[in-house]
N, CA, C and O of each residue as an XYZ file, in Angstrom:
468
protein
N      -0.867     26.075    -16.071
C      -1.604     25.265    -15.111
C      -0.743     24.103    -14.625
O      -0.705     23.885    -13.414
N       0.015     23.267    -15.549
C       0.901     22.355    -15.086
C       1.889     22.512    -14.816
O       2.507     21.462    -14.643
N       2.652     23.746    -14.612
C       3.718     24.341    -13.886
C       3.174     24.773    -12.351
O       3.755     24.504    -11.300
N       2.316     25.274    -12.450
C       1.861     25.797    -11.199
C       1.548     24.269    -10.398
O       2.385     24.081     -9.516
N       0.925     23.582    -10.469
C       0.503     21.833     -9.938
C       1.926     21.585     -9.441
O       2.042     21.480     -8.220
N       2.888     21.489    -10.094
C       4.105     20.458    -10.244
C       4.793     21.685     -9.163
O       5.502     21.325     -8.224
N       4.578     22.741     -9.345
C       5.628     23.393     -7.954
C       4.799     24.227     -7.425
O       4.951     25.429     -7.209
N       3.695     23.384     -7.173
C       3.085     23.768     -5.429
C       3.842     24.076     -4.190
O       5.030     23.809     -4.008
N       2.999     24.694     -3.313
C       3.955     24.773     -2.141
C       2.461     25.184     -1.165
O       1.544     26.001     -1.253
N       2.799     24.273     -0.395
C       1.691     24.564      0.917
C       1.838     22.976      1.138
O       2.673     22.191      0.689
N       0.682     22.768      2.025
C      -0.223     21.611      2.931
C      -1.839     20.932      1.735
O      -2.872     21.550      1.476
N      -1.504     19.791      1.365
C      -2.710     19.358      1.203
C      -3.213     18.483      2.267
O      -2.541     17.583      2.771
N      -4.794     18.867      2.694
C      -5.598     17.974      3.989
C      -6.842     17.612      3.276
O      -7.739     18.326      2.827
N      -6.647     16.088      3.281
C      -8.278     15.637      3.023
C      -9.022     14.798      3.971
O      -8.778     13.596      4.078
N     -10.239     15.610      4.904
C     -10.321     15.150      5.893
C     -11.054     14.472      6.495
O     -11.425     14.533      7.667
N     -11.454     13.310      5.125
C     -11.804     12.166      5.417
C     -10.532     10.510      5.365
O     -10.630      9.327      5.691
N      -9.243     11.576      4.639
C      -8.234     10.952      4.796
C      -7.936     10.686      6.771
O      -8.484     11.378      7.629
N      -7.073      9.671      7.022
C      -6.349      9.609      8.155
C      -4.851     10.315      8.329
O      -4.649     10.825      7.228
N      -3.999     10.520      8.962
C      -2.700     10.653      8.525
C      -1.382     10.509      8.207
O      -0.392     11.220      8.033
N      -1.786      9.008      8.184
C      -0.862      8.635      6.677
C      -1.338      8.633      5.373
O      -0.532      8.688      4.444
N      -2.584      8.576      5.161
C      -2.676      9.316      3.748
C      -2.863      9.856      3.270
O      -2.991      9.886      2.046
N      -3.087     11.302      4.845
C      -2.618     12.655      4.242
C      -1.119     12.821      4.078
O      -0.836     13.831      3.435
N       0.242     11.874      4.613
C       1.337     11.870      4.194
C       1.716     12.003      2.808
O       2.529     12.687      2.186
N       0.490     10.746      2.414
C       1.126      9.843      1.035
C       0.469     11.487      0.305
O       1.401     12.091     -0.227
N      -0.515     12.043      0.230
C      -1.473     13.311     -0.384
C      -0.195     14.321     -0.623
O      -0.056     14.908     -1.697
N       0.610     14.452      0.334
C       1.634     15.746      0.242
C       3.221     14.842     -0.600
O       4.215     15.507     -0.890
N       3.172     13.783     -0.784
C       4.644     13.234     -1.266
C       4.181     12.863     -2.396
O       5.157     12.330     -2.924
N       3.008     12.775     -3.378
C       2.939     12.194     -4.418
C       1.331     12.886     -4.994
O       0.648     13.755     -4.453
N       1.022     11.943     -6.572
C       0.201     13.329     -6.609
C      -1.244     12.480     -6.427
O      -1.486     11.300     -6.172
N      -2.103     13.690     -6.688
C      -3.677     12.508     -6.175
C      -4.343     11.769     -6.556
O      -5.208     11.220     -5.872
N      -4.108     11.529     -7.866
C      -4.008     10.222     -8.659
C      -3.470      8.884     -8.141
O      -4.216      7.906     -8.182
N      -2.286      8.781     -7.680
C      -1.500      8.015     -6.669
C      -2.095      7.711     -5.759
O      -1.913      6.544     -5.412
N      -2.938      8.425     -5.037
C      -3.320      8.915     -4.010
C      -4.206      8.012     -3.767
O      -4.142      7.153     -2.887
N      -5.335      8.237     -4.793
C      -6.471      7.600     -4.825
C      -6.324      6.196     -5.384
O      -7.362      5.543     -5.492
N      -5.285      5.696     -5.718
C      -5.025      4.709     -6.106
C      -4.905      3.375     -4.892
O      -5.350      2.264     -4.602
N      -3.974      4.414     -4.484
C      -3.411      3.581     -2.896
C      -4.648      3.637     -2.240
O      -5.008      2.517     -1.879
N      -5.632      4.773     -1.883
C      -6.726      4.590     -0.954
C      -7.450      3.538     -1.123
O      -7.737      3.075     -0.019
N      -7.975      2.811     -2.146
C      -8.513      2.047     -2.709
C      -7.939      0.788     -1.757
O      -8.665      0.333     -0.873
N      -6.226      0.110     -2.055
C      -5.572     -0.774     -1.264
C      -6.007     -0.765      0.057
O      -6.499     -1.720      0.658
N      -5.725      0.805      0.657
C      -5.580      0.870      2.192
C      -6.657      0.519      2.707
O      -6.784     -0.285      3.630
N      -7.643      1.197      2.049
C      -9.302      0.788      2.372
C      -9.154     -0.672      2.630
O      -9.202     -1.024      3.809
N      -8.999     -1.489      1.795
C      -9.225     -3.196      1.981
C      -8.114     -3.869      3.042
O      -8.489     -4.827      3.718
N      -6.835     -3.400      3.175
C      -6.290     -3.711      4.187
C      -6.571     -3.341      5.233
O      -6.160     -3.926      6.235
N      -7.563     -1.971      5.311
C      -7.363     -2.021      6.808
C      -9.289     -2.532      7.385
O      -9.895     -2.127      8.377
N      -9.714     -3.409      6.417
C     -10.795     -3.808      7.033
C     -10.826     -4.828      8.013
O     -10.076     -5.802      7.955
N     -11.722     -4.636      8.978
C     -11.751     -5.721      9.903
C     -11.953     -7.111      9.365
O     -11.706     -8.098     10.058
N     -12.380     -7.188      8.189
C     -12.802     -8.793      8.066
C     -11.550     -9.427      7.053
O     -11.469    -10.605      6.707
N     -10.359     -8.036      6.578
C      -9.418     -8.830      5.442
C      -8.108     -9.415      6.302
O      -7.208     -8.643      6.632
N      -8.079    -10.440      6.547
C      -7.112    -11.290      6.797
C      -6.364    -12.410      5.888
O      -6.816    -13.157      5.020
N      -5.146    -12.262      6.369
C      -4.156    -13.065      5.101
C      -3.502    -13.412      6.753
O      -3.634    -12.931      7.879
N      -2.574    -14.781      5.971
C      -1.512    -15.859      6.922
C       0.194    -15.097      6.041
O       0.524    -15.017      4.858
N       0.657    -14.817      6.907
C       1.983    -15.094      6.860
C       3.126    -14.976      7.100
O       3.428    -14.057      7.861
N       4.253    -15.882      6.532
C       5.060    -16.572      7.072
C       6.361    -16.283      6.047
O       6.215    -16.366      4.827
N       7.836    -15.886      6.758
C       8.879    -15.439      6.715
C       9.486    -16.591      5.327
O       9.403    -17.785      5.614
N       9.958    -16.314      4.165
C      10.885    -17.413      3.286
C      11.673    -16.676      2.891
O      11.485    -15.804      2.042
N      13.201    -17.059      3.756
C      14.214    -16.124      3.502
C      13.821    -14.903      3.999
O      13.243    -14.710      5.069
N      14.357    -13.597      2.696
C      14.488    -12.546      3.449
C      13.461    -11.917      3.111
O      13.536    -10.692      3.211
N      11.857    -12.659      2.481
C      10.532    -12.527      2.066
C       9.612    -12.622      2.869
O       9.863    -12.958      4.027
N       8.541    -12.398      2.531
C       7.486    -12.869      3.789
C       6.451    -13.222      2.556
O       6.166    -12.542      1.570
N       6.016    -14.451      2.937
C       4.822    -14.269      1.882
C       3.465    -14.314      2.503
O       3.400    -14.571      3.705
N       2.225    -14.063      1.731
C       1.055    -13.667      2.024
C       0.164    -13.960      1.443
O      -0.047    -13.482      0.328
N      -0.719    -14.926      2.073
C      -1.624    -15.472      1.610
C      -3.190    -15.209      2.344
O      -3.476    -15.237      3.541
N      -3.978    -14.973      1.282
C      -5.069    -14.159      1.212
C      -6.137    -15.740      2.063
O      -6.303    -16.892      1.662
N      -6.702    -14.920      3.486
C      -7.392    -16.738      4.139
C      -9.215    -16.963      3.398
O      -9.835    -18.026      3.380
N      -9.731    -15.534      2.835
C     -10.689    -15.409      2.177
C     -10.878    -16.101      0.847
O     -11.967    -16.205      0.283
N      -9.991    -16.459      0.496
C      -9.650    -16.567     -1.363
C     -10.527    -17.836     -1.131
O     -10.541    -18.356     -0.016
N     -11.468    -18.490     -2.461
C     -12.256    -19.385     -2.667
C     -12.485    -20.139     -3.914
O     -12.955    -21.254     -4.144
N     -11.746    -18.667     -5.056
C     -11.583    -19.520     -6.017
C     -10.434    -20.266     -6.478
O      -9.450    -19.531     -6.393
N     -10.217    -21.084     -6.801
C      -8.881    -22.094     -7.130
C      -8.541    -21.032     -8.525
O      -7.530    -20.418     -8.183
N      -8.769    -20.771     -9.307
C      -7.979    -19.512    -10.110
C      -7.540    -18.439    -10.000
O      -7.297    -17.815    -11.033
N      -7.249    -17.765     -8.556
C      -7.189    -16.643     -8.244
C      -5.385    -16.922     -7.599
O      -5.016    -17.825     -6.849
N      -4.756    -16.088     -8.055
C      -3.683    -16.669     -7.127
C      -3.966    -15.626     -5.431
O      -4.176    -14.419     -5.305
N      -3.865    -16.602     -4.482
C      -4.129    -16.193     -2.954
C      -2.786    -15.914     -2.074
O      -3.007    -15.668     -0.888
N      -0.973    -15.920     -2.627
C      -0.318    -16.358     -2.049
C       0.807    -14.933     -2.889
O       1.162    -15.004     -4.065
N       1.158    -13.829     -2.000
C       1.982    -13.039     -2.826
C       3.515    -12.616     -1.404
O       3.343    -12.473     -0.193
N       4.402    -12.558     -1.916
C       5.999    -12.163     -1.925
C       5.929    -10.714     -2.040
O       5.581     -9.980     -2.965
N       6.573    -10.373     -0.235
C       6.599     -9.045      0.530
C       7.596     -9.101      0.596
O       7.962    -10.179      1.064
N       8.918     -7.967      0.176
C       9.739     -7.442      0.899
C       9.883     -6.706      1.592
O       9.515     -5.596      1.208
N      10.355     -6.765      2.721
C       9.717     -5.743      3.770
C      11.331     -4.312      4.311
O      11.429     -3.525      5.253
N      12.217     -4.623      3.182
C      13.163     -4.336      3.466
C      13.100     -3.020      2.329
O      13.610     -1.978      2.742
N      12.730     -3.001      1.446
C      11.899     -2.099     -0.116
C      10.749     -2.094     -0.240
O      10.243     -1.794     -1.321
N       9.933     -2.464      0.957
C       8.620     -2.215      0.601
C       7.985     -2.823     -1.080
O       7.111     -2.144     -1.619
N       8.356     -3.741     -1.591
C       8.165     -4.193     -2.371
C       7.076     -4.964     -2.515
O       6.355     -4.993     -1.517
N       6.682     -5.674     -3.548
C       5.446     -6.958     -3.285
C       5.393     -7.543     -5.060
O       5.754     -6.974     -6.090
N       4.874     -8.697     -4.865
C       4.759     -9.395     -6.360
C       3.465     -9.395     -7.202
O       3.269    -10.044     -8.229
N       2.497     -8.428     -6.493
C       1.363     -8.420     -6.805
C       1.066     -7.769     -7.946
O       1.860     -6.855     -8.167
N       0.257     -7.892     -8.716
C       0.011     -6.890    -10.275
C      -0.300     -5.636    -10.147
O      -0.265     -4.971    -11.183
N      -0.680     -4.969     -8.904
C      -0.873     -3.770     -8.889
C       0.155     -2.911     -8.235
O       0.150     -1.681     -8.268
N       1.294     -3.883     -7.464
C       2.729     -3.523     -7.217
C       3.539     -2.761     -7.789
O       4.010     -1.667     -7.476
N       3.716     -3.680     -8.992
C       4.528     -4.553     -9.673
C       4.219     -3.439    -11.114
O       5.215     -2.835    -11.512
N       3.316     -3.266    -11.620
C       2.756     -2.583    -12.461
C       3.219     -1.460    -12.350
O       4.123     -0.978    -13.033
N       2.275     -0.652    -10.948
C       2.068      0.916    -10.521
C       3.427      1.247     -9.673
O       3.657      2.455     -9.612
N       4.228      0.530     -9.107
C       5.012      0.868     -8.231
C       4.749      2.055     -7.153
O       5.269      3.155     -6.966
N       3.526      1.204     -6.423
C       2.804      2.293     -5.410
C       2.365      0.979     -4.101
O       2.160     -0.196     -4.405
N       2.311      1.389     -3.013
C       1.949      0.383     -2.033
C       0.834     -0.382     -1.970
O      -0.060      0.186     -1.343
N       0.499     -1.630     -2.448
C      -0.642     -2.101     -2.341
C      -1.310     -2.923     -1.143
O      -0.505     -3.008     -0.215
N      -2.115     -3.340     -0.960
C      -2.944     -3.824     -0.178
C      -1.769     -5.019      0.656
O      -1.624     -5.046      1.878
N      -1.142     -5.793     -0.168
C      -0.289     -6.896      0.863
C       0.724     -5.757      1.937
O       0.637     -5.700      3.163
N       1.194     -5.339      1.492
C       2.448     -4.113      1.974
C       1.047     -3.468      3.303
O       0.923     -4.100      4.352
N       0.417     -2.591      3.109
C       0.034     -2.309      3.943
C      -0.297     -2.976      5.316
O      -0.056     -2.689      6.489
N      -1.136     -4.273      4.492
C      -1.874     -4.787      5.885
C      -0.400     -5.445      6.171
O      -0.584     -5.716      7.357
N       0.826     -5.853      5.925
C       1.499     -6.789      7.042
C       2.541     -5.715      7.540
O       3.311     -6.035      8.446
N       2.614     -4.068      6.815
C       2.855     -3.713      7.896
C       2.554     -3.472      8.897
O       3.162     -3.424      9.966
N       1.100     -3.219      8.478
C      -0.188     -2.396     10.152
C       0.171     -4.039     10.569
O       0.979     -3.779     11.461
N       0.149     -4.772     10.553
C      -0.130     -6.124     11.034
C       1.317     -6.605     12.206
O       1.115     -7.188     13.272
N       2.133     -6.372     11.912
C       3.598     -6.431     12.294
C       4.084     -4.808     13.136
O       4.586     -4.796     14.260
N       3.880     -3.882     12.538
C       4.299     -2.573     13.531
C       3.587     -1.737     13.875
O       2.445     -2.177     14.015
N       3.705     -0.412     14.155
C       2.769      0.441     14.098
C       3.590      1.720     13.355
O       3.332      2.839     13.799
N       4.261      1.648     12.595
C       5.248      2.665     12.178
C       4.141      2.727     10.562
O       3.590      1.784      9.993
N       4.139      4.204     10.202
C       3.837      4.763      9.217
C       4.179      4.050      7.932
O       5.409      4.006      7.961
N       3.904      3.655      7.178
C       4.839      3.493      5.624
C       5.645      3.974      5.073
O       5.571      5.195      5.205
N       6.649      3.588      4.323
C       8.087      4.282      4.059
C       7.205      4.769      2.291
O       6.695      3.980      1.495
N       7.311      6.322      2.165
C       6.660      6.457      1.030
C       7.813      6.815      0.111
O       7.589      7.277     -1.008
N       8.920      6.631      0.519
C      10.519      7.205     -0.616
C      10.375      6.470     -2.079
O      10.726      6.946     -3.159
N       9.846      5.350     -1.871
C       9.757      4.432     -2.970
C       8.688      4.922     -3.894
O       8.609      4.517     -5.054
N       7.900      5.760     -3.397
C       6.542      6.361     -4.528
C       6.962      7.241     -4.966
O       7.593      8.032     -4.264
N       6.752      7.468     -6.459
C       7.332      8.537     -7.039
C       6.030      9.389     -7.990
O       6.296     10.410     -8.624
């Protein structure tokens, strides 16, 4: 069973996915998958907005919703590795919610998924 999974070969479509994350569905597995949907979901809502602003060769990102003074609201994007400083980054090494929204926010180019493994 886990030989057969691991060297699949076809098209996975889930078609309540969009298509980039039917991209991310075919480059990684659906565990991942559903991980990231979770992020993408909240970045790409109309009401989640964050401020930010270029330091060095960073961008950082700060959450304009945040209310509690214990929460940190303020996270470090590389936009050059798709990187981020966030705990679910940083942890999972999968695209989270900052990465998404300042790319949709800044381009219209797909996500670089080389970095998900």
């Amino acid at each position: 069973m886990w030989s057969r999974n691991v060297n699949r070969i076809g098209v996975y479509v889930n078609a309540k996915y969009d298509r980039e994350m039917n991209l991310l569905l075919n480059t990684t597995s659906r565990h991942a998958v559903e991980l990231v949907k979770q992020q993408y979901d909240f970045a790409c809502l109309s009401t989640t907005e964050y401020k930010y602003y270029p330091l060095g060769p960073y961008v950082m990102l700060q959450y304009t919703a945040c209310t509690d003074k214990d929460l940190p609201d303020e996270y470090m994007v590389n936009p050059d590795d798709w990187t981020c400083s966030c705990a679910f980054s940083v942890t999972r090494l999968l695209p989270c919610r900052h990465i998404i929204y300042y790319r949709k926010a800044t381009t219209s180019q797909y996500a670089h998924y080389e970095n998900v493994h």
